[in-house]
Residue frames as a rotation matrix with the C-alpha (Angstrom) as fourth column:
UNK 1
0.064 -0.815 -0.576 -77.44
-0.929 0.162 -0.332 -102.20
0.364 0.557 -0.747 -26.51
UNK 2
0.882 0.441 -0.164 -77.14
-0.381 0.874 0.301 -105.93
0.276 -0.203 0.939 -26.33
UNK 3
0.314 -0.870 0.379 -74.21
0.080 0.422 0.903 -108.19
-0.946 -0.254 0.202 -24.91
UNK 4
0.571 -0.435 0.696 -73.54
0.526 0.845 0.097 -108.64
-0.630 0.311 0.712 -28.75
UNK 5
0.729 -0.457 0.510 -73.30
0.027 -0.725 -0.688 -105.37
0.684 0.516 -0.516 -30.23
UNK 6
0.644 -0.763 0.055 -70.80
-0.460 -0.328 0.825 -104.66
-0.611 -0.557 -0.562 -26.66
UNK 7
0.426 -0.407 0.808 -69.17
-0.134 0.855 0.501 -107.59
-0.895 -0.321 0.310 -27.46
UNK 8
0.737 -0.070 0.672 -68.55
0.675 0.091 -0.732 -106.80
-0.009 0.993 0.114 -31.70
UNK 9
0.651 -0.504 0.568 -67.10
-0.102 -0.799 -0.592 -103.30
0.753 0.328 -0.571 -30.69
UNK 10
0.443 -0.834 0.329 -64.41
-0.669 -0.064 0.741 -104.77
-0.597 -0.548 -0.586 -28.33
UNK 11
0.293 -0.150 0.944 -63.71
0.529 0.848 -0.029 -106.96
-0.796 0.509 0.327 -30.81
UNK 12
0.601 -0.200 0.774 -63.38
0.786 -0.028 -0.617 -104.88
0.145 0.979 0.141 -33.13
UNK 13
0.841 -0.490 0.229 -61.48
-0.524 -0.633 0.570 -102.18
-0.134 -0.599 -0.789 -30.47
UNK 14
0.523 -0.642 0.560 -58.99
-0.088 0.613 0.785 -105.04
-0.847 -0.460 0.264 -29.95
UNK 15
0.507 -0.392 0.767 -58.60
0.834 0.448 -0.323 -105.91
-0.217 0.804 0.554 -33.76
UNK 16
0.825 -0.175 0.537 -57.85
0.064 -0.916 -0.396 -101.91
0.561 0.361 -0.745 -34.99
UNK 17
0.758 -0.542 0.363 -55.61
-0.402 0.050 0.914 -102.13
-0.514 -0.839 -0.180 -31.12
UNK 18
0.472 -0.383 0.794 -53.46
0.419 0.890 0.180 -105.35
-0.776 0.248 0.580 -33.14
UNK 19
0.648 0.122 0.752 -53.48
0.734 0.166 -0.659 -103.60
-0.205 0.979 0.018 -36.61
UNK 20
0.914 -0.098 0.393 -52.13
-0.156 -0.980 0.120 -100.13
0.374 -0.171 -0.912 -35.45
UNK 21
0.657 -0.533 0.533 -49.78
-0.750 -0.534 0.390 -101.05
0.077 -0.656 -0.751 -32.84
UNK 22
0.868 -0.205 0.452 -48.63
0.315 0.931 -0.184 -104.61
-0.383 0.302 0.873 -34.09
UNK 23
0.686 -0.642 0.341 -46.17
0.481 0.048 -0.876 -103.38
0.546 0.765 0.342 -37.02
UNK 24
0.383 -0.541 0.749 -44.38
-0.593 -0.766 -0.251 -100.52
0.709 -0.348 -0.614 -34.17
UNK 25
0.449 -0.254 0.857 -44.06
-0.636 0.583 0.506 -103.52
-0.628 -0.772 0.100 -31.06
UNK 26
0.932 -0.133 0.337 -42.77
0.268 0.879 -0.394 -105.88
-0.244 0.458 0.855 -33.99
UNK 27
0.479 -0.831 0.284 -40.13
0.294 -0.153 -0.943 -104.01
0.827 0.535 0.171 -35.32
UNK 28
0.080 -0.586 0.807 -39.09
-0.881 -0.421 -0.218 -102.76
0.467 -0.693 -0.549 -31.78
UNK 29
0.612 -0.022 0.790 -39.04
-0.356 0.885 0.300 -106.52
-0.706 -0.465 0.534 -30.76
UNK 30
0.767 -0.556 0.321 -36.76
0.590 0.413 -0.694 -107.54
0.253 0.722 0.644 -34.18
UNK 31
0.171 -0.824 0.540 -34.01
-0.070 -0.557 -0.828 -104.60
0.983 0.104 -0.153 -32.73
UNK 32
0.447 -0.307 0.840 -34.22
-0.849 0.150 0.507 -105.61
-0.282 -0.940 -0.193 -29.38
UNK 33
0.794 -0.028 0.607 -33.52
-0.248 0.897 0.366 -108.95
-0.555 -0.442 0.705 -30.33
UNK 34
0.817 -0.543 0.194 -31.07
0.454 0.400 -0.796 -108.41
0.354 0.739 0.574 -32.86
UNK 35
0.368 -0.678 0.636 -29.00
-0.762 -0.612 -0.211 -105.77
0.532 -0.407 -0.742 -30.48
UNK 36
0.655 0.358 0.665 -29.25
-0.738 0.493 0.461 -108.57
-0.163 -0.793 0.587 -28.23
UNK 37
0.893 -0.191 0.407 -27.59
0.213 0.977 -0.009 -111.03
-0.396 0.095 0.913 -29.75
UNK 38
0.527 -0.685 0.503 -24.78
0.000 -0.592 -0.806 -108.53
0.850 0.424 -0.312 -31.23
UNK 39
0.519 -0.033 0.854 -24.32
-0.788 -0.406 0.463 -107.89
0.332 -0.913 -0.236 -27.08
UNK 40
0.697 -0.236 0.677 -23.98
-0.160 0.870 0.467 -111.56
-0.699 -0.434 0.569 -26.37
UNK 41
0.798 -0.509 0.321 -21.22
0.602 0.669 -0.435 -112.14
0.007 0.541 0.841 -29.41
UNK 42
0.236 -0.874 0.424 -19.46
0.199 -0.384 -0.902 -109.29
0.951 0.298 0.083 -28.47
UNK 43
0.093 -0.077 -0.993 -19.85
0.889 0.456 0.048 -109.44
0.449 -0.887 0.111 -25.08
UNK 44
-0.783 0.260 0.565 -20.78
-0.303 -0.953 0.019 -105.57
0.543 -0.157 0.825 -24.65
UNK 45
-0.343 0.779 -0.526 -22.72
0.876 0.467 0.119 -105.77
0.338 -0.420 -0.842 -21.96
UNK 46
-0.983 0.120 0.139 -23.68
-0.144 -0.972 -0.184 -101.70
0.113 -0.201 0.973 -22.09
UNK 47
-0.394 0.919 -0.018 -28.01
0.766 0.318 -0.559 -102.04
-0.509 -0.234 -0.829 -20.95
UNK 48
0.037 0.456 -0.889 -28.24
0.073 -0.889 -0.452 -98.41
-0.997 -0.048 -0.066 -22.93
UNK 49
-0.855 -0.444 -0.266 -27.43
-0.379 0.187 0.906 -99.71
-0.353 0.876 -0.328 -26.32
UNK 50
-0.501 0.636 0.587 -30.59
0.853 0.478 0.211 -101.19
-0.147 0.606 -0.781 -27.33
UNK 51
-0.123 0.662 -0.739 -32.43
0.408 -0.645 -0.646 -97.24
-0.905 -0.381 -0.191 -27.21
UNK 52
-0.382 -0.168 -0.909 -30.89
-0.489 -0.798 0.353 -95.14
-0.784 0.579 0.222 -29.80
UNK 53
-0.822 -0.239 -0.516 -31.60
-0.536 0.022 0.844 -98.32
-0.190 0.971 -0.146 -32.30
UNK 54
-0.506 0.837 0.209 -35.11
0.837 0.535 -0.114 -99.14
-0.207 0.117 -0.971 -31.38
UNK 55
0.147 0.563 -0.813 -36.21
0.219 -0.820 -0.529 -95.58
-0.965 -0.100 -0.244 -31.27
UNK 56
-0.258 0.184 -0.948 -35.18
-0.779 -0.621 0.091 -95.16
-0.572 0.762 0.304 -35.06
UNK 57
-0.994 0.094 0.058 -36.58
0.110 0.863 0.494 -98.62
-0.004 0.497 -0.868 -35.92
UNK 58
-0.084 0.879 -0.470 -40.05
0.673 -0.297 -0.677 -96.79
-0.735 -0.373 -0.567 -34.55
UNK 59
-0.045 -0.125 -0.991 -39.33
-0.119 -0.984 0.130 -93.91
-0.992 0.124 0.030 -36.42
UNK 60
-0.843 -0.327 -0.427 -38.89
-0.481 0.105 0.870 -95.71
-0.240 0.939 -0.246 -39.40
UNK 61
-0.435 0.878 0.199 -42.26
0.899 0.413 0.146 -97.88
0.046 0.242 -0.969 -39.18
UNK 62
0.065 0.761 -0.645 -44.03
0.407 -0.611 -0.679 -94.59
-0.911 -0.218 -0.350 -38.45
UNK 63
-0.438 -0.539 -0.719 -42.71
-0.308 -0.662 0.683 -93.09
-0.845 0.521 0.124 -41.23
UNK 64
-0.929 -0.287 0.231 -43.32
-0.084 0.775 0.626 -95.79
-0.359 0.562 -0.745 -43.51
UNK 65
-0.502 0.849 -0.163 -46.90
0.771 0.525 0.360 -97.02
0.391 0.055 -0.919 -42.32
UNK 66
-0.967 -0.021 -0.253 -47.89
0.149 -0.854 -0.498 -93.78
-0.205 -0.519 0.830 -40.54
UNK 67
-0.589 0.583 -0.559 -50.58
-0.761 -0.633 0.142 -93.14
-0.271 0.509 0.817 -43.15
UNK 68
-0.465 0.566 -0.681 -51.90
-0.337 0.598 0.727 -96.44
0.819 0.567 -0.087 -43.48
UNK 69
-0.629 0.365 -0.686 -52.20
0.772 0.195 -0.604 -96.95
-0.086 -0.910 -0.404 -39.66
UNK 70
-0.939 0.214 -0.268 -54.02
-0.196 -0.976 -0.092 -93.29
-0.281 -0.034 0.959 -39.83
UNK 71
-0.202 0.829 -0.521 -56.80
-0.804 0.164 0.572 -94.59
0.560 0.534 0.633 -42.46
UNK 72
-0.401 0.569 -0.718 -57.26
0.349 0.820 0.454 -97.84
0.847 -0.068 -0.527 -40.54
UNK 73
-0.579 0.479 -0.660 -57.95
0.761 0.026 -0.649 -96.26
-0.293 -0.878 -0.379 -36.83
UNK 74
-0.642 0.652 -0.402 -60.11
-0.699 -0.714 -0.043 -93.07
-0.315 0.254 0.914 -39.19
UNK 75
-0.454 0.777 -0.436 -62.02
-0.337 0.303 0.891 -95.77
0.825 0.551 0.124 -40.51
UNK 76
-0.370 0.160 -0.915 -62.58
0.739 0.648 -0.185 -97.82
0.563 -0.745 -0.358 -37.15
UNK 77
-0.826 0.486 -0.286 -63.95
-0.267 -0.784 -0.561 -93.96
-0.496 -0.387 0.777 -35.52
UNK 78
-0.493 0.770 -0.405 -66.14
-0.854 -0.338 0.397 -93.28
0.169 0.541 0.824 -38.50
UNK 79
-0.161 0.436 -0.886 -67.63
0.101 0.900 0.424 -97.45
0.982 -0.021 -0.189 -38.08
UNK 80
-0.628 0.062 -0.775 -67.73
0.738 0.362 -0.569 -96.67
0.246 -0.930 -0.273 -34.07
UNK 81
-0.730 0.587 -0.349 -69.87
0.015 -0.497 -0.868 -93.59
-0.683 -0.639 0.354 -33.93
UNK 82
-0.682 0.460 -0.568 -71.81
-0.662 -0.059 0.747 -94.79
0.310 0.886 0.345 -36.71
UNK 83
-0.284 0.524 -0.803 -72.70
0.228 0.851 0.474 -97.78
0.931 -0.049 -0.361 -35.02
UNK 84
-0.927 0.064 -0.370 -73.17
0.374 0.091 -0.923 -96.26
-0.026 -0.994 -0.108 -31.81
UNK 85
-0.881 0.466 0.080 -75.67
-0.443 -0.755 -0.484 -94.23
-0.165 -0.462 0.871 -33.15
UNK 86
-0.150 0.773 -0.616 -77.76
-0.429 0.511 0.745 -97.13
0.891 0.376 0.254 -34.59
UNK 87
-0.618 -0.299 -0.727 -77.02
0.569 0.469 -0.676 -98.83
0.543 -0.831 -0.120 -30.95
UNK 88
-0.992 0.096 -0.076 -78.38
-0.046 -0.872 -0.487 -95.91
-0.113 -0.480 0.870 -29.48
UNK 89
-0.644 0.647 -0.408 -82.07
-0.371 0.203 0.906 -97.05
0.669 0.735 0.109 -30.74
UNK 90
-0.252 0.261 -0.932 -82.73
0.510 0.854 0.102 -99.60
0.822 -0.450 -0.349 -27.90
């Protein structure tokens, strides 16, 4: 296995990593930041208030994208032990 094949399948680890887990850290970053700023105009300063409405902003992206996140990390397997076994040659 050469530096470049290594180097394609962390690359492409990372990218599937981005594609998968991007849309769940995004929407739990848009309710953190929007509890936030509710907190600071009403001056609720409660630190346990941001849980109940990031955990069903998760819930809802899973829901949603669930099945497309599914097909992108089933394709990214089926393309990683494919190529490993051509890798496997050298």
């Amino acid at each position: 296995m050469s530096e470049n094949d290594v180097l394609y399948l962390a690359k492409e680890a990372l990218m599937t990593a981005l594609m998968v887990g991007g849309p769940v850290l995004g929407a739990s970053l848009l309710v953190g930041l929007l509890v936030s700023i509710f907190q600071a105009m009403t001056q609720i300063q409660e630190q346990t208030l941001t849980f109940i409405p990031k955990i069903l902003a998760i819930v809802a992206v899973l829901l949603l994208l669930g099945p497309w996140m599914l097909k992108v990390f089933t394709a990214y397997t089926i393309n990683l032990f494919t190529d490993l076994a051509t890798f496997g040659k050298y």
